[in-house]
C-alpha positions as CSV (number, residue, x, y, z in Angstrom):
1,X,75.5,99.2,100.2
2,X,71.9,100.7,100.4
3,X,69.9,98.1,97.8
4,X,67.1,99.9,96.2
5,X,64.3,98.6,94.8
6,X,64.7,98.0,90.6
7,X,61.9,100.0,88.8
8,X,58.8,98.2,87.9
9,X,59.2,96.3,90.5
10,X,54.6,96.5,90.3
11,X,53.6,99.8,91.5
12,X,50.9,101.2,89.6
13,X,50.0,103.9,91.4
14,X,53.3,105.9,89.1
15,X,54.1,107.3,92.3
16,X,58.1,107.4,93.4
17,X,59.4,105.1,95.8
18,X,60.2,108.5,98.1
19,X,56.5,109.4,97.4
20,X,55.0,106.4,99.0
21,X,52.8,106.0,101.7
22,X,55.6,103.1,103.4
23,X,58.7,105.3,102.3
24,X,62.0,105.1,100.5
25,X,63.2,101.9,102.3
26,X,59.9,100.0,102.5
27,X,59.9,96.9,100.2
28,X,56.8,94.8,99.0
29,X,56.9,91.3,100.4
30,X,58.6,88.6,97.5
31,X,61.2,91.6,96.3
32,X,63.8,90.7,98.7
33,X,65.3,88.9,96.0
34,X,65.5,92.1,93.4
35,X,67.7,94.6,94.9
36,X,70.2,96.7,93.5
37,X,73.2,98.4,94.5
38,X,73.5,102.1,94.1
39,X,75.8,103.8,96.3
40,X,79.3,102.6,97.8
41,X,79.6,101.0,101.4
42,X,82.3,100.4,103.8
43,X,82.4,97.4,105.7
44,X,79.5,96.1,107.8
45,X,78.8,97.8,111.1
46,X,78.5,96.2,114.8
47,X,75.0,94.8,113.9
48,X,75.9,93.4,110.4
49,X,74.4,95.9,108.4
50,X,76.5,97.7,105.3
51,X,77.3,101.1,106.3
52,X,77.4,104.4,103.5
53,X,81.0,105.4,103.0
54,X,81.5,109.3,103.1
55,X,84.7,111.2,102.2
56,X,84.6,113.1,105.5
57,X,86.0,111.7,108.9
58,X,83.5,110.5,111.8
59,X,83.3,112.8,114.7
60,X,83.4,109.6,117.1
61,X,85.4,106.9,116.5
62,X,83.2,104.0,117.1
63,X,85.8,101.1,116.8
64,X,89.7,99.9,115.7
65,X,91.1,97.3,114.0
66,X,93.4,95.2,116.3
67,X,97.0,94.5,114.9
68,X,98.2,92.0,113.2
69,X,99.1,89.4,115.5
70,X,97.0,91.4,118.2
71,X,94.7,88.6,119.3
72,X,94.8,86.3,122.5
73,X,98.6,84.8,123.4
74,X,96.4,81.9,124.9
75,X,93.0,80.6,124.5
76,X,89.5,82.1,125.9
77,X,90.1,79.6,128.9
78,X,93.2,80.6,130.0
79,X,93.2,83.2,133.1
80,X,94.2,86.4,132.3
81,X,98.1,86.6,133.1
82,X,98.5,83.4,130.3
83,X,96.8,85.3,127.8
84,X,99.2,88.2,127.9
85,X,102.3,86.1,128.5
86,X,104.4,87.9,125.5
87,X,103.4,91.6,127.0
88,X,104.2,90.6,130.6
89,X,107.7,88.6,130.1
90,X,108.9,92.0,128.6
91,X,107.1,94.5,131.3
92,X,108.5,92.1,134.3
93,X,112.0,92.1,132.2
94,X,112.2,95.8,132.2
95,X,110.7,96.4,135.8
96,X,113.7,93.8,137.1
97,X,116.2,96.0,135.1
98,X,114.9,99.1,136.3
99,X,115.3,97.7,139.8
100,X,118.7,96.4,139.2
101,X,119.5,100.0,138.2
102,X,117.9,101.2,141.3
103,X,120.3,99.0,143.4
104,X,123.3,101.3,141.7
105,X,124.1,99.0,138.9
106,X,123.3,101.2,136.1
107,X,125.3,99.2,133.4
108,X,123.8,95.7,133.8
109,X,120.3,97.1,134.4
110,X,120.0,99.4,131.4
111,X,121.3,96.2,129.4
112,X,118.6,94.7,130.8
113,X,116.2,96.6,129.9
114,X,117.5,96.8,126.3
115,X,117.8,92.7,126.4
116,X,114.1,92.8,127.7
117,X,112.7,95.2,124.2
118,X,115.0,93.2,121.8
119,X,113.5,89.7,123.4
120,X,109.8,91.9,122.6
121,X,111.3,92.6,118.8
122,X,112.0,88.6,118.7
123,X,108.5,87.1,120.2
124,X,107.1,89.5,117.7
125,X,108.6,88.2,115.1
126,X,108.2,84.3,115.8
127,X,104.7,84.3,117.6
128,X,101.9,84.7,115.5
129,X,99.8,85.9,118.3
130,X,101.4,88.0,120.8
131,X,98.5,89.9,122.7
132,X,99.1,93.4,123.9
133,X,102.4,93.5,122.5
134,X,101.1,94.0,118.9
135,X,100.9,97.8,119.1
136,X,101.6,98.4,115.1
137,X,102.2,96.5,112.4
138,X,104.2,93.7,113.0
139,X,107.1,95.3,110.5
140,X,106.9,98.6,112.7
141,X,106.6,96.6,116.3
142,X,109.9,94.8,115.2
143,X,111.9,97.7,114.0
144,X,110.8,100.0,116.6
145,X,111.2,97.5,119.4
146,X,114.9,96.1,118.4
147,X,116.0,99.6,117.6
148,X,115.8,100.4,120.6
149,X,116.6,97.6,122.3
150,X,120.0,97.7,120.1
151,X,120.8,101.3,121.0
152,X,119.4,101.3,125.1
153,X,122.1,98.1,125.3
154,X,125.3,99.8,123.1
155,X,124.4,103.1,125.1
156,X,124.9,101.3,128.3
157,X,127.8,99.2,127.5
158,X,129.4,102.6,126.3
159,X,128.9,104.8,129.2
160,X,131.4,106.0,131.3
161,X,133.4,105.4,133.4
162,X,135.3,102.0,132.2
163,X,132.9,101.5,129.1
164,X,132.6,97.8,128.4
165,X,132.6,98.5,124.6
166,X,134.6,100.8,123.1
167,X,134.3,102.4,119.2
168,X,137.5,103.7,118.2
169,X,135.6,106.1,115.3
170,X,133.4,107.8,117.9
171,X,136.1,109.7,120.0
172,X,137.9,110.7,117.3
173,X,134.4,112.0,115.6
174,X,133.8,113.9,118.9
175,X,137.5,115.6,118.8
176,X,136.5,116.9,115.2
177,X,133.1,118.1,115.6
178,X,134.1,119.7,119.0
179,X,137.9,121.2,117.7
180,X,136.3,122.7,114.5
């Protein structure tokens, strides 16, 4: 918060503190100890000093806040590729899958790739610190990721021809919704 000076803090001149020869900010040495808080302040800014908080949105964005559970997956020390283990166990999940797919074996690499964002929903959930993976919140990293996780590995299981899992409901909600 700006800190003002508190009145009679010893000018006798009866001049303002805006008035002064040293300006509005300018303190007298020994008052360091007197200030005041007038106006409201955000949080401190990249040097440490309180910034003024204003209704209106900054044209830049000077910096984010990482998410919870955002920081390192391994210490300072580690090489890069340890520090993101989380984030690249899921990316080199999906890549095989995608491969596997590649290779004409669309079932088992699509469930793959579902197995691969439902293994990301559970090393969200258990490690505190997952790196890169926390894109969200961890409550919106977790839903989003085992959604679709869930769905990518019922959609593939389901496909046709000679669907591994079978609902019994579904065709007979796509024989009303089609016949009516």
């Amino acid at each position: 918060m700006p800190a003002e000076r508190k009145q009679g803090t010893g000018h006798d001149d009866g001049r303002a503190d805006d008035e002064r020869p040293d300006g509005p900010g300018a303190q007298d040495p020994g008052t360091e100890d007197e200030l005041t808080v007038r106006d409201p302040v955000s949080a401190p800014d990249a040097e440490g000093r309180p910034r003024r908080t204003t209704r209106r949105f900054p044209l830049f964005t000077r910096d984010t806040a990482r998410p919870e559970g955002g920081g390192r997956a391994a210490s300072r020390d580690a090489p890069a590729p340890a520090r993101q283990w989380p984030v690249l166990t899921v990316v080199a999940l999906v890549g095989i899958g995608l491969l596997v797919t590649a290779l004409d074996v669309f079932r088992w690499g699509t469930v793959l790739i579902g197995v691969a964002l439902l293994l990301g929903a559970a090393l969200r959930w258990v490690v505190p610190d997952v790196g890169m993976l926390a894109v969200r919140s961890r409550f919106t990293d977790i839903a989003t990721y085992g959604v679709l996780g869930l769905c990518i590995c019922l959609l593939s299981l389901m496909a046709q021809p000679n669907p591994v899992l079978q609902i019994p409901f579904l065709k007979d909600t796509l024989h009303f919704t089609v016949s009516q």
